[in-house]
C-alpha positions as CSV (number, residue, x, y, z in Angstrom):
1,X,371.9,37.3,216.1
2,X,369.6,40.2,217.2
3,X,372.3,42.8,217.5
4,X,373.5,41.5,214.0
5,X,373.6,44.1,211.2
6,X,370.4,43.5,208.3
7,X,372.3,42.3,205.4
8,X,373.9,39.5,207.9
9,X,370.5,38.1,209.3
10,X,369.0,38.0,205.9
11,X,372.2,36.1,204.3
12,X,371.2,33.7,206.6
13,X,367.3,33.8,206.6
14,X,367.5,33.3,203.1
15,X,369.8,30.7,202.3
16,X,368.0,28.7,205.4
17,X,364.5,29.2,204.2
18,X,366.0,28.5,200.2
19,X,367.8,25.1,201.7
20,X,364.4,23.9,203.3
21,X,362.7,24.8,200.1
22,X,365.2,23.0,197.7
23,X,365.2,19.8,199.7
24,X,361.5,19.3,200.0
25,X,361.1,20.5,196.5
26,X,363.5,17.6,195.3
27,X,361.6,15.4,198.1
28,X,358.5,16.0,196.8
29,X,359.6,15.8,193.1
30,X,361.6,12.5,193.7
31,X,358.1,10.9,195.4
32,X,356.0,12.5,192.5
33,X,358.8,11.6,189.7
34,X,358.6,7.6,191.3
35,X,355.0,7.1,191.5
36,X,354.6,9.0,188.3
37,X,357.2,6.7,186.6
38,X,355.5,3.5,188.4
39,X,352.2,4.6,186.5
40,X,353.9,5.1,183.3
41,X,355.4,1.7,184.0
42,X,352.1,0.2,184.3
43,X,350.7,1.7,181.3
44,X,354.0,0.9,178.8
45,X,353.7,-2.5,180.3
46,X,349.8,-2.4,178.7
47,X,351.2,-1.3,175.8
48,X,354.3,-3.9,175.2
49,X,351.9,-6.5,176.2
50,X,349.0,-5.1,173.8
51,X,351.5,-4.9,170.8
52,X,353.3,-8.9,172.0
53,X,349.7,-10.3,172.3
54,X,349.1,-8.7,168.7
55,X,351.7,-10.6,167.3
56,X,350.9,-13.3,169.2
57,X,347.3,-13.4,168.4
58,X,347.9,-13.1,164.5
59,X,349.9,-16.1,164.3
60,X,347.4,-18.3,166.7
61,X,343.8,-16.5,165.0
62,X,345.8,-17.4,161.9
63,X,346.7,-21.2,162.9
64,X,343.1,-21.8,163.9
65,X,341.3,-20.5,160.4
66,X,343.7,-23.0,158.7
67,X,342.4,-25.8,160.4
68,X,338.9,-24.4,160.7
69,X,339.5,-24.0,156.5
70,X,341.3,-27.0,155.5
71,X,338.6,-29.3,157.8
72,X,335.6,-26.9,155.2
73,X,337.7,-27.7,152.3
74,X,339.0,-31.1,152.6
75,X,335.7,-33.4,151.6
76,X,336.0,-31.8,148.6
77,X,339.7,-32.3,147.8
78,X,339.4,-35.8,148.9
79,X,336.9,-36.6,146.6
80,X,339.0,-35.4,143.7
81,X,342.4,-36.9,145.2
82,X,343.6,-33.6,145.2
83,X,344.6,-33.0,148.9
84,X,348.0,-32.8,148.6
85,X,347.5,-29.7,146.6
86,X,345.8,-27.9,149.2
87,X,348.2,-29.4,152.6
88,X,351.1,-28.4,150.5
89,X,349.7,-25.0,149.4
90,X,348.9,-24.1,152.9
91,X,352.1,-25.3,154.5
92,X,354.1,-23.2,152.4
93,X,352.7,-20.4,152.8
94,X,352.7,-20.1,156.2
95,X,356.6,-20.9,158.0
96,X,355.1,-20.5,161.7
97,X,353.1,-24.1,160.6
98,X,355.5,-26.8,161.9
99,X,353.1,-29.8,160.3
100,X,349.4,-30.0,159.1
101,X,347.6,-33.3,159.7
102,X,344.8,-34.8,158.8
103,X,343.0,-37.9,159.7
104,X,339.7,-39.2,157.8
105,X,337.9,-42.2,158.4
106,X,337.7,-44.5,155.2
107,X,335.8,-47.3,156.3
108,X,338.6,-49.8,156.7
109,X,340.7,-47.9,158.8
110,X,342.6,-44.5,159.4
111,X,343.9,-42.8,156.4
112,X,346.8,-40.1,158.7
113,X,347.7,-37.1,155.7
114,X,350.8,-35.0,156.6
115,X,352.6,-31.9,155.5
116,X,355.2,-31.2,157.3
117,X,357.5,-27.8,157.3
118,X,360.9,-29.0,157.4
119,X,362.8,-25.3,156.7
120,X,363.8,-26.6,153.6
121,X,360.9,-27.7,151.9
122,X,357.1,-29.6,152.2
123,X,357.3,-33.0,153.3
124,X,354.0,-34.5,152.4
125,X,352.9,-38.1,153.6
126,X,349.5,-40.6,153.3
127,X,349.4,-43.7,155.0
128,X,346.7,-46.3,157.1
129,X,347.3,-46.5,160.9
130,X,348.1,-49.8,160.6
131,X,350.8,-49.2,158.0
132,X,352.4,-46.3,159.8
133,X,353.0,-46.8,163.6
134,X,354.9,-43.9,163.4
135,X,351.3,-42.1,162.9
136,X,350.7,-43.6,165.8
137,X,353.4,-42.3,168.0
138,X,351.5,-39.0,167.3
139,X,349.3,-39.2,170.4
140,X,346.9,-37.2,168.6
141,X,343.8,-39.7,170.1
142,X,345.3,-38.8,173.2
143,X,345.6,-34.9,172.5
144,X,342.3,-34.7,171.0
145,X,340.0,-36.3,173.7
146,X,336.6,-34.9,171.5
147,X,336.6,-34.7,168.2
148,X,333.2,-33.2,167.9
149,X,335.1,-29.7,169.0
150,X,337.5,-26.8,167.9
151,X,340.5,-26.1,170.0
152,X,343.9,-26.0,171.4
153,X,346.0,-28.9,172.8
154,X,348.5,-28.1,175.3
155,X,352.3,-27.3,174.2
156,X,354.2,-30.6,173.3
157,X,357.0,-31.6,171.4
158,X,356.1,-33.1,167.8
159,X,358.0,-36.6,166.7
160,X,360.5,-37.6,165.4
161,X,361.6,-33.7,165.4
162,X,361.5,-33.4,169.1
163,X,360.3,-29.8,168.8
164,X,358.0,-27.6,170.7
165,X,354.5,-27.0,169.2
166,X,350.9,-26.6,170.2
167,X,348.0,-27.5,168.2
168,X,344.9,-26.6,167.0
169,X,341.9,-29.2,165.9
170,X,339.0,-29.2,163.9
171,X,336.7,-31.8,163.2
172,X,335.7,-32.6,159.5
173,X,332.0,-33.2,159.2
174,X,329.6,-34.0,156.7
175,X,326.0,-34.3,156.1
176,X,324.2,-37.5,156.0
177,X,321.2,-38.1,153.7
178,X,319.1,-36.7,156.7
179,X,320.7,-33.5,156.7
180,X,322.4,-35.0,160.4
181,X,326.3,-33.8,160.1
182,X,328.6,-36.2,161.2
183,X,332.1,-36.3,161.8
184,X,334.6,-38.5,159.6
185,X,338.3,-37.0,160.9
186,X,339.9,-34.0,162.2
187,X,342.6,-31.5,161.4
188,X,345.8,-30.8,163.3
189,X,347.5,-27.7,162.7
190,X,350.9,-27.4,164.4
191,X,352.1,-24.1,165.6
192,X,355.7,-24.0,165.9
193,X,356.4,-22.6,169.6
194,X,360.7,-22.3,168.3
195,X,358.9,-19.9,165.7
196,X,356.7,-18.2,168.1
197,X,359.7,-17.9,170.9
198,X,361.5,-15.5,167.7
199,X,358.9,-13.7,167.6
200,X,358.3,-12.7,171.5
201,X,362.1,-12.9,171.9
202,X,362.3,-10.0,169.0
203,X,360.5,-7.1,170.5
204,X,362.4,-4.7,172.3
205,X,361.8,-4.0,176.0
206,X,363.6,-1.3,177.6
207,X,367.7,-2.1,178.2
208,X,367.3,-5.8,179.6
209,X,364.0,-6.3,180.0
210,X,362.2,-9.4,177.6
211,X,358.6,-11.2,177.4
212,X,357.6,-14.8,177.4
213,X,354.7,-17.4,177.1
214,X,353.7,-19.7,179.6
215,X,350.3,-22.1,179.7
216,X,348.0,-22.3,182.8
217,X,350.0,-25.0,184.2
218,X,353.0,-23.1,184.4
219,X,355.2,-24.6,181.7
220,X,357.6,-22.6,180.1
221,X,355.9,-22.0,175.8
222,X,358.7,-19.3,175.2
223,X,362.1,-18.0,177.1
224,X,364.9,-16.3,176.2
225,X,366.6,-19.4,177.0
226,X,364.8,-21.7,174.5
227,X,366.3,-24.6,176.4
228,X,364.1,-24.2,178.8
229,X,361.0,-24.2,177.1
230,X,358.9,-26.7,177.2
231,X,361.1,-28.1,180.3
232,X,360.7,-25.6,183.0
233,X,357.6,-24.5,185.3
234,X,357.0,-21.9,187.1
235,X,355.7,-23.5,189.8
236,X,358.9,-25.3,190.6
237,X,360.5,-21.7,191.2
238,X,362.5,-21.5,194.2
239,X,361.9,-19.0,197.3
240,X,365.0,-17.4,196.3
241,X,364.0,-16.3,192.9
242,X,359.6,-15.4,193.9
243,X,358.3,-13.1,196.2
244,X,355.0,-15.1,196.3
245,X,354.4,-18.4,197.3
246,X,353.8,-21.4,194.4
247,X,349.4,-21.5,195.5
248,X,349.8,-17.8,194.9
249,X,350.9,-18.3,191.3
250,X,349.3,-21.6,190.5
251,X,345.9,-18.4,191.0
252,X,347.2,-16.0,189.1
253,X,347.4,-18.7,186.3
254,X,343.7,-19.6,186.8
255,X,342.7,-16.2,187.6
256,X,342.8,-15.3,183.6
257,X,343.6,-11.5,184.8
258,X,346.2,-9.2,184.3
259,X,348.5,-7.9,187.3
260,X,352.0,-7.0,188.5
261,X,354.2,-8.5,191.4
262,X,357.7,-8.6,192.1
263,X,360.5,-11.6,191.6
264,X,364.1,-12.6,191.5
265,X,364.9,-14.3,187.9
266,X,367.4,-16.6,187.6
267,X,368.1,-15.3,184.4
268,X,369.1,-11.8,186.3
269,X,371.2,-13.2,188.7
270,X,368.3,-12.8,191.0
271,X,368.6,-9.0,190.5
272,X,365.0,-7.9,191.6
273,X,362.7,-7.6,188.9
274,X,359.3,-6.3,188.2
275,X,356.7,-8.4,186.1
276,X,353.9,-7.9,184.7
277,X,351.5,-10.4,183.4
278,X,347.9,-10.8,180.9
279,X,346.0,-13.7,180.3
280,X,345.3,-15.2,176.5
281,X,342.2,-16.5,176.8
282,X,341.7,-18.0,173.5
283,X,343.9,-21.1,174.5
284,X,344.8,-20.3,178.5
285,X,348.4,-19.1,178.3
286,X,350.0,-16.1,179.8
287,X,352.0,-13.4,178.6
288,X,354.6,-12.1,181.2
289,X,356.8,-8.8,180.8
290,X,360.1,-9.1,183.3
291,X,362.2,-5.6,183.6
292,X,364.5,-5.1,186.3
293,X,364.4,-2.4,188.7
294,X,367.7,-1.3,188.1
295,X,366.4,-0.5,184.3
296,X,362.8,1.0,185.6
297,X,364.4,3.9,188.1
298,X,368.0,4.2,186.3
299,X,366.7,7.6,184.3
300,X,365.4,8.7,188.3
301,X,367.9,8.1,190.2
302,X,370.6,9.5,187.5
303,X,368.3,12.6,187.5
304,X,368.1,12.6,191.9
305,X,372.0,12.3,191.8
306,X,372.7,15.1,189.1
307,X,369.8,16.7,191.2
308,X,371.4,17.2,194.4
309,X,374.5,18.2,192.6
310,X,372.9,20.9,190.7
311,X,371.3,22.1,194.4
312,X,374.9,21.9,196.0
313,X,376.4,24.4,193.7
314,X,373.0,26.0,193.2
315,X,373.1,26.2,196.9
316,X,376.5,27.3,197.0
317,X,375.5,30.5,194.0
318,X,372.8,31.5,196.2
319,X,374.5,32.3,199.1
320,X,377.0,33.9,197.6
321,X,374.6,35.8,195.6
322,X,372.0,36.5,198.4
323,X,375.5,38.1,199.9
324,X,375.9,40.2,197.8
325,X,372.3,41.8,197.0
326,X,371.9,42.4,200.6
327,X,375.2,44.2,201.2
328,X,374.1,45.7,197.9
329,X,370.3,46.3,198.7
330,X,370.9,46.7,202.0
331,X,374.0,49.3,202.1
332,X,371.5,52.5,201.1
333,X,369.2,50.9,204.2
334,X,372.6,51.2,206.6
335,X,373.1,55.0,205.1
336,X,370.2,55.9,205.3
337,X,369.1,54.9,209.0
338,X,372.7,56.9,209.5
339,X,371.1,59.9,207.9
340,X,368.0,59.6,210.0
341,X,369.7,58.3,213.1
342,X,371.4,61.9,212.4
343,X,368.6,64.2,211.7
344,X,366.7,62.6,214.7
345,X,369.3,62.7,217.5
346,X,372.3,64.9,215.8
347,X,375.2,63.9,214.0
348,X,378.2,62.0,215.8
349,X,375.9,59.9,217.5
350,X,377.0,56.1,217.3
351,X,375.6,54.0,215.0
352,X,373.3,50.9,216.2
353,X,374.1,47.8,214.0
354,X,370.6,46.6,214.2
355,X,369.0,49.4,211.4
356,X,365.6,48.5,212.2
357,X,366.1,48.7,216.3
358,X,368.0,52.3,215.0
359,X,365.3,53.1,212.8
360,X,362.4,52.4,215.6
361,X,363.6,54.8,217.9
362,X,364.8,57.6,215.1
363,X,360.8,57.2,213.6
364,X,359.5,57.5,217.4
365,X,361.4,60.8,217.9
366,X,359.8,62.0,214.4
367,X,356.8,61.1,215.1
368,X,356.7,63.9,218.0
369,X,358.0,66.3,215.1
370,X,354.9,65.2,213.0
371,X,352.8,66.0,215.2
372,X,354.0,69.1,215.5
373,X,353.9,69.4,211.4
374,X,350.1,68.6,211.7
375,X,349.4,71.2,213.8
376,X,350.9,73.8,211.1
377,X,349.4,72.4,208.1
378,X,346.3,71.9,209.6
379,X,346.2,76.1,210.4
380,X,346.8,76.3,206.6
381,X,344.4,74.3,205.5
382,X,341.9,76.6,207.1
383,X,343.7,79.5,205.2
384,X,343.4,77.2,202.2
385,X,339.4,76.6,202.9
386,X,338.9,80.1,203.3
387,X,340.4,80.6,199.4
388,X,338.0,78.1,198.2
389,X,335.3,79.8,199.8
390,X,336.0,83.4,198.3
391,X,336.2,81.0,195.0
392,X,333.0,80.4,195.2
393,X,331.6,83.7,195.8
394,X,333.7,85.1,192.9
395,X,332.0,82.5,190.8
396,X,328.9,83.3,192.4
397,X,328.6,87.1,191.7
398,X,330.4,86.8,188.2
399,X,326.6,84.6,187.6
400,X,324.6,87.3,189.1
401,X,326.4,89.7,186.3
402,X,325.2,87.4,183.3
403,X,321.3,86.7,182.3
404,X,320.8,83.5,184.0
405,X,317.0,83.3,185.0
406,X,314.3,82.4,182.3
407,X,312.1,83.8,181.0
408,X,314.2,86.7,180.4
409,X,311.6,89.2,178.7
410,X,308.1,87.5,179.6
411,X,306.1,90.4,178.5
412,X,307.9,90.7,174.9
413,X,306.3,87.8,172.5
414,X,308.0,89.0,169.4
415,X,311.4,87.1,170.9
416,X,312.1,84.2,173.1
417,X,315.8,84.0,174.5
418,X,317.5,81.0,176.0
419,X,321.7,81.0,177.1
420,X,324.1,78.7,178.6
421,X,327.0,79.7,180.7
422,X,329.6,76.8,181.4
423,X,333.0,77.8,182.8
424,X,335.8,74.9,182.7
425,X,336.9,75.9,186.2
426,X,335.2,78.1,189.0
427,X,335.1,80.8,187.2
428,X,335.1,82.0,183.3
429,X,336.1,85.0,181.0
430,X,333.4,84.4,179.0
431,X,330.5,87.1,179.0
432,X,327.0,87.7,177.5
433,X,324.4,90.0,177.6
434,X,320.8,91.2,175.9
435,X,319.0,94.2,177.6
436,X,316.8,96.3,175.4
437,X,318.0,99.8,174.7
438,X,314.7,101.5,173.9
439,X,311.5,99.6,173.3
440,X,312.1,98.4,169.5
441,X,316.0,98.0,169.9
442,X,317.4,94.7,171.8
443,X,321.6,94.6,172.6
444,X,323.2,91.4,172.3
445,X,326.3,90.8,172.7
446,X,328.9,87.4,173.9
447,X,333.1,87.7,174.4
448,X,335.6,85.7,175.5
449,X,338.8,87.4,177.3
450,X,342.6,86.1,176.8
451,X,343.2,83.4,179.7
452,X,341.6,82.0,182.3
453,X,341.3,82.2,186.2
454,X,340.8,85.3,188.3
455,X,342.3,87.5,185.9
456,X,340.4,86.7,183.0
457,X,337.2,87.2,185.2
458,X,338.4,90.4,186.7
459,X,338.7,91.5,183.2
460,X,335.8,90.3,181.9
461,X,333.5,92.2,184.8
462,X,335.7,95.2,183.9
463,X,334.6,94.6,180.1
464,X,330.5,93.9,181.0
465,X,330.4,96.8,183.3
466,X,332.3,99.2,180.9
467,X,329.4,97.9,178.0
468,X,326.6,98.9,180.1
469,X,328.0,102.4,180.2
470,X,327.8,103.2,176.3
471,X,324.6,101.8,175.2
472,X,323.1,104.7,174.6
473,X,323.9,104.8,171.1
474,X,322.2,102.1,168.3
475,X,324.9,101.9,166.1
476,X,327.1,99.0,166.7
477,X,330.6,100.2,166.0
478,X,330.7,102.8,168.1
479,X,329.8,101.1,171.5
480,X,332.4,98.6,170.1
481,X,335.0,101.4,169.6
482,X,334.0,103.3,172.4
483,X,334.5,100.0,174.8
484,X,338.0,99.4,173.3
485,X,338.9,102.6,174.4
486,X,337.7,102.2,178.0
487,X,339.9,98.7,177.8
488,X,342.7,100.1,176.6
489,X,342.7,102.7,179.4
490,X,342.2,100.0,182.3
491,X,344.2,97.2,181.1
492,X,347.1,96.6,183.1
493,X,347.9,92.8,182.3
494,X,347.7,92.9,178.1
495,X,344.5,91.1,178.2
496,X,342.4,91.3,175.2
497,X,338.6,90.5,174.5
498,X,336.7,89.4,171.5
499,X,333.3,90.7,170.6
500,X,330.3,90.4,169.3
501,X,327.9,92.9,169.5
502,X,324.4,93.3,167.4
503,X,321.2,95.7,167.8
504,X,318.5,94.2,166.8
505,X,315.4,96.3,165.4
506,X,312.3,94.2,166.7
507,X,310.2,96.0,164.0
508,X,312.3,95.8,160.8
509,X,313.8,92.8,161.6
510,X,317.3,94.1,160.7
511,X,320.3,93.3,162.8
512,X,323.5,95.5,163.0
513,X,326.3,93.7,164.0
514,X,329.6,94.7,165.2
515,X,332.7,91.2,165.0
516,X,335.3,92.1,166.6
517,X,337.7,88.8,166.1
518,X,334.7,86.5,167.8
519,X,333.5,83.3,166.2
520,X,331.1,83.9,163.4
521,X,327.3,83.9,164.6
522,X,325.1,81.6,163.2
523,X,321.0,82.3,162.1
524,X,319.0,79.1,161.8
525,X,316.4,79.5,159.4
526,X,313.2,78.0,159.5
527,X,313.6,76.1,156.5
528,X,316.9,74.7,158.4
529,X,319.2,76.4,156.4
530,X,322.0,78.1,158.1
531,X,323.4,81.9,157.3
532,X,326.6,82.3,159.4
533,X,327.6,86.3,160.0
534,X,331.3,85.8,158.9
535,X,332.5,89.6,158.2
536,X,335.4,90.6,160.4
537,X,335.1,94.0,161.7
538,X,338.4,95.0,163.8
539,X,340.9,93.8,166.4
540,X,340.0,92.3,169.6
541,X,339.4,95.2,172.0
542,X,341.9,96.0,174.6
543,X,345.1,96.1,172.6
544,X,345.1,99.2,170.4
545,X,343.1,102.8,171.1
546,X,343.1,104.3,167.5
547,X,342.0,101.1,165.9
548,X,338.8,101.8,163.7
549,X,335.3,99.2,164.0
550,X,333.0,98.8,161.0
551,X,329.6,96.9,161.0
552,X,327.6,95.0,158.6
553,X,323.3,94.6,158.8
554,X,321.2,91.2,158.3
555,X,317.9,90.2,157.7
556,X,316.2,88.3,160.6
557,X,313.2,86.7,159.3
558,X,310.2,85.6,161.4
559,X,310.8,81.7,163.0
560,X,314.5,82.6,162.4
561,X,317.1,81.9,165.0
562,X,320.4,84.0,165.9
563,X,323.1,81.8,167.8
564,X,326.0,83.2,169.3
565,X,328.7,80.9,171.1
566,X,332.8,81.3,172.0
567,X,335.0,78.8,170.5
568,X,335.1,76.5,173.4
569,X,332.0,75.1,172.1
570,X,333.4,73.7,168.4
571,X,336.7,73.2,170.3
572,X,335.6,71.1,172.6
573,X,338.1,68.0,172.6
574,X,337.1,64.9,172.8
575,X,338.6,61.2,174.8
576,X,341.0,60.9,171.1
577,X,341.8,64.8,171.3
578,X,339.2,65.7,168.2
579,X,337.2,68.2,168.4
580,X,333.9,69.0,168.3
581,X,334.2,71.1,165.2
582,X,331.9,73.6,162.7
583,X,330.3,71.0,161.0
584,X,329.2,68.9,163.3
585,X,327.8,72.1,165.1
586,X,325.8,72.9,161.6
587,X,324.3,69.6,161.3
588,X,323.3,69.6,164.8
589,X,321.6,73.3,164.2
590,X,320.2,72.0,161.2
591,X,318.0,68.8,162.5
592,X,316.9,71.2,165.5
593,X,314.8,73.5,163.1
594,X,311.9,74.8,164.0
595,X,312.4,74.2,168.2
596,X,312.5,76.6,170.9
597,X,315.6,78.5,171.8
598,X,315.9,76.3,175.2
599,X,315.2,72.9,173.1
600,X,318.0,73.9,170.9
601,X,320.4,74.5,173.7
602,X,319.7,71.6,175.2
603,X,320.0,69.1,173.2
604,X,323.2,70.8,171.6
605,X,324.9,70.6,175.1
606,X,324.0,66.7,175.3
607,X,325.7,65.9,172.1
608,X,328.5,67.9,173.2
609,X,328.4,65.7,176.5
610,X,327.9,62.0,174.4
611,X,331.4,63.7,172.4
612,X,333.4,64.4,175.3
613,X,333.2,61.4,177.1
614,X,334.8,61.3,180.1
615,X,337.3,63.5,178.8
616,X,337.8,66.8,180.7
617,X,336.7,70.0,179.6
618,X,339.4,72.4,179.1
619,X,337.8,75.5,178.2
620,X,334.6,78.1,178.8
621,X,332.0,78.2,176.7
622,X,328.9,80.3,176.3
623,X,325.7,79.6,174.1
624,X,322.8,82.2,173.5
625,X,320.3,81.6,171.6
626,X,317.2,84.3,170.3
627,X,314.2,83.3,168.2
628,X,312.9,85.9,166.2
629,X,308.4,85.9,166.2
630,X,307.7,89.3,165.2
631,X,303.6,90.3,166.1
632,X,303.5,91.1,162.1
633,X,305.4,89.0,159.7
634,X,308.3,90.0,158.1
């Protein structure tokens, strides 16, 4: 089996581990399905019983408030002869009565009432004991040992009908003078058991299964077989047809509980059966439920049998498919440790069927090759380190060539100057600059170059150094135009760079301005309103030699602050791609009136932080910010 090829000892793996699986899933599931249907046996059998003692109950609750009405009623019907009215009434109405009797004592001797239920009408009857023996024949002295009380006699078979009933007395009473009640007769109300038999008989449980009556002493109240009602006992059943012994059912008849055991009926053929009786406790009877096995586990042991087919062929499909996906799955595997078997060892060399055993040894002899590999890429990963390093000293001088230490001009009070510098990458093509040109005349100027990377901030050092070089005049334009032209000159790679460029005179106030393509600066006013300085003044610089600049002036009033940014601020995208955008810049500018230049950057670059989210940035920007506190108010 070891030598075997992959696809072979998984066919078999797998249909093994699925077989062992499948049987102690239907084990399990059979075991689980049985007890679970035992349970649901119990609990129908609660059920069946609740809804057979509910019909049962109605007709007895109803027997015994007859009586317990007719024995209320009668003194007064007898006193206005009128009591066949009411024994006649009541018979009638109810079919389950087989006979209602009554016996009052008249002073001379026992006047016996009847109204009997013959099926096809009321029989009514009065006579004195001694002028009806038939009365006599009744028993009912016998049956009703104290007529002081309400109950049940036991099940006995009314004459001359010879049928099955049972009983229920009440004792008529009235009240002496004294208030002392005293009894003068009794009611009998016969309920007919044939009746009752119907009625248990009629309710449907399961295929074969059926319910019956029996009192404490075992006698038979209702059967399917009504012949034996009333003439068999369940303590006469033989060993053949009970699995407990007659003592043990003589206690469950006295133990007024409910229970299940297991017997052999007669009326089965002595098929085994499963029973399942409850006490009546108003008048001591028992109702049992019998349902042979056969009917309780048919539904299981149909599904076991259709079970284990369905696993056969299911068994049968799932080798057959397992098969094929590993021959499938597996064929790319046997190719493939070909391939490597190959590139480890050479091609021609013979295939070993076992692909992982081939595999093994082909990954060993790699391994050695890795290491190899390691070695290499470890050597340019030191050339790689050192790249990273010159990065970061790019980055580093191309801060040393932008303002970045505060206070920039501590000795000038008329102006207060504040920037940010933040490149998306290492390094930015973004520049900036203030120096003063004489001492009443400060440049300012911010770009951006085309691109990003190295090149862009090549160029843009190019761009800064060039701008240093032709400051000597104070007219904007023409340090514009005269940078272009150095651009032009130097530019190699078609970069290009927009500009703006303003000199401001400290004493006038007055700002000349230079926009070549650059985002329109902003001044903040000090009564929060904003003036943005939107004239366009020429192409970016670096593209075209002969291209003329103009320039425009403004008005920077004390308190007043200029802003000049690149577009990366407003189009600064946030986690949904939005962007930051103008007007949200305004507003921003507008509730930071009055604050310092390094207040307002601030707390500008922390909304622009809350907008981006955890979004990445994806391009420079740059931020200055001048406040304009001239020593004599403008």
């Amino acid at each position: 089996m070891i030598n075997k090829p992959t696809a072979y000892r998984l066919t078999i793996y797998i249909s093994g581990a699925i077989i062992i699986v499948l049987v102690a899933f239907i084990f399990v599931a059979y075991n689980y399905s049985h007890n679970l249907l035992r349970k649901n046996i119990e609990k129908n059998a609660v059920s069946i019983s609740a809804e057979v003692l509910l019909n049962v109950k109605g007709h007895l609750i109803t027997a015994q408030e007859v009586a317990s009405n007719i024995a209320l009623q009668i003194p007064f019907y007898a006193k206005h002869n009128n009591i066949k009215q009411l024994l006649s009434g009541v018979a009638g109405k109810y079919p389950f009565l087989q006979a209602i009797y009554v016996q009052l004592d008249e002073g001379q001797g026992d006047l016996w009432i009847s109204a009997a239920n013959t099926g096809e009408g009321i029989i009514y009857k009065e006579a004195v004991a001694d002028l009806s023996p038939s009365f006599k024949n009744k028993g009912f002295p016998l049956l009703f040992r104290e007529k002081n009380k309400e109950g049940w006699t036991k099940p006995y078979r009314s004459k001359p009908a010879n049928k099955p009933v049972a009983a229920y007395y009440a004792p008529i009473q009235i009240k002496n003078p004294d208030g002392v009640p005293s009894n003068i007769g009794f009611v009998a109300v016969e309920l007919s058991l044939s009746y009752l038999n119907k009625v248990v008989n009629s309710i449907k449980i399961g295929e074969r299964g059926f319910a019956f009556l029996v009192a404490n002493n075992g006698t038979l109240i209702t059967y399917p077989d009504s012949n034996k009602v009333l003439k068999e006992n369940l303590l006469w059943l033989s060993d053949k047809e009970s699995s407990v012994s007659i003592d043990s059912i003589r206690a469950i008849l006295g133990n007024e509980q409910s229970g299940s055991a297991v017997a052999y009926p007669e009326y089965y053929n002595y098929e085994k059966s499963w029973i399942h009786y409850t006490p009546i406790l108003d008048n001591n009877w028992m109702l049992v439920l019998v349902i042979p096995f056969s009917d309780l586990y048919h539904d299981i042991r149909i599904m076991l049998f259709r079970m284990i087919l369905i696993s056969i062929a299911g068994l049968i499909m799932i080798f057959l498919l397992v098969t094929y996906i590993t021959n499938r799955i597996l064929t790319p595997l046997t190719r493939l440790t070909a391939e490597i078997q190959n590139f480890s060892i050479g091609k021609g060399s013979r295939l070993v069927l076992n692909e992982v055993d081939s595999l093994t040894k082909s990954l060993n002899r790699l391994r050695v090759r890795y290491e190899d590999y390691k070695v290499k890429e470890q050597r340019a990963m030191i050339s790689d380190e050192r790249f990273k390093i010159d990065l970061e000293q790019a980055s580093e001088i191309q801060h040393s060539i932008i303002p970045t230490r505060f206070p920039v001009f501590p000795d000038r009070q008329e102006i207060d100057i504040y920037s940010s510098y933040k490149p998306a990458f290492v390094i930015s093509g973004d520049l900036y600059d203030y120096f003063f040109i004489d001492d009443s005349h400060l440049l300012i100027t911010i770009g951006d170059v085309s691109g990003k990377g190295i090149p862009a901030a090549l160029f843009m050092g190019v761009a800064h150094t060039l701008l240093r070089r032709h400051y000597s005049t104070k007219v904007a334009k023409h340090i514009v135009k005269a940078l272009n032209i150095e651009l032009c000159d130097k530019n190699q790679n078609q970069f290009f760079l927009t500009l703006f460029l303003g000199i401001l005179d400290l004493k006038t106030g007055v700002l000349n301005y230079c926009n070549a393509a650059h985002t329109a600066t902003k001044i903040l006013r000090d009564d929060g309103s904003i003036t943005e300085l939107d004239n366009a003044h020429g192409l970016p610089l670096g593209l075209y030699t002969e291209r003329p600049y103009e320039d425009s002036t403004a008005n920077i009033l004390t308190n007043d602050v200029l802003i000049l940014y690149t577009d990366g601020l407003t189009e600064l995208e946030g986690p949904e791609g939005n962007y930051f955008g103008e007007e949200r810049f305004k507003n921003i500018l507008r509730s930071l009136k009055g604050e310092s230049p390094i207040e307002i950057i601030d707390q500008l670059e922390k909304s622009m932080e809350l907008f981006r989210g955890n979004a990445k940035q994806k391009d420079d920007y740059s931020i200055v910010a001048l406040k304009f506190t001239p020593l004599i108010s403008l």
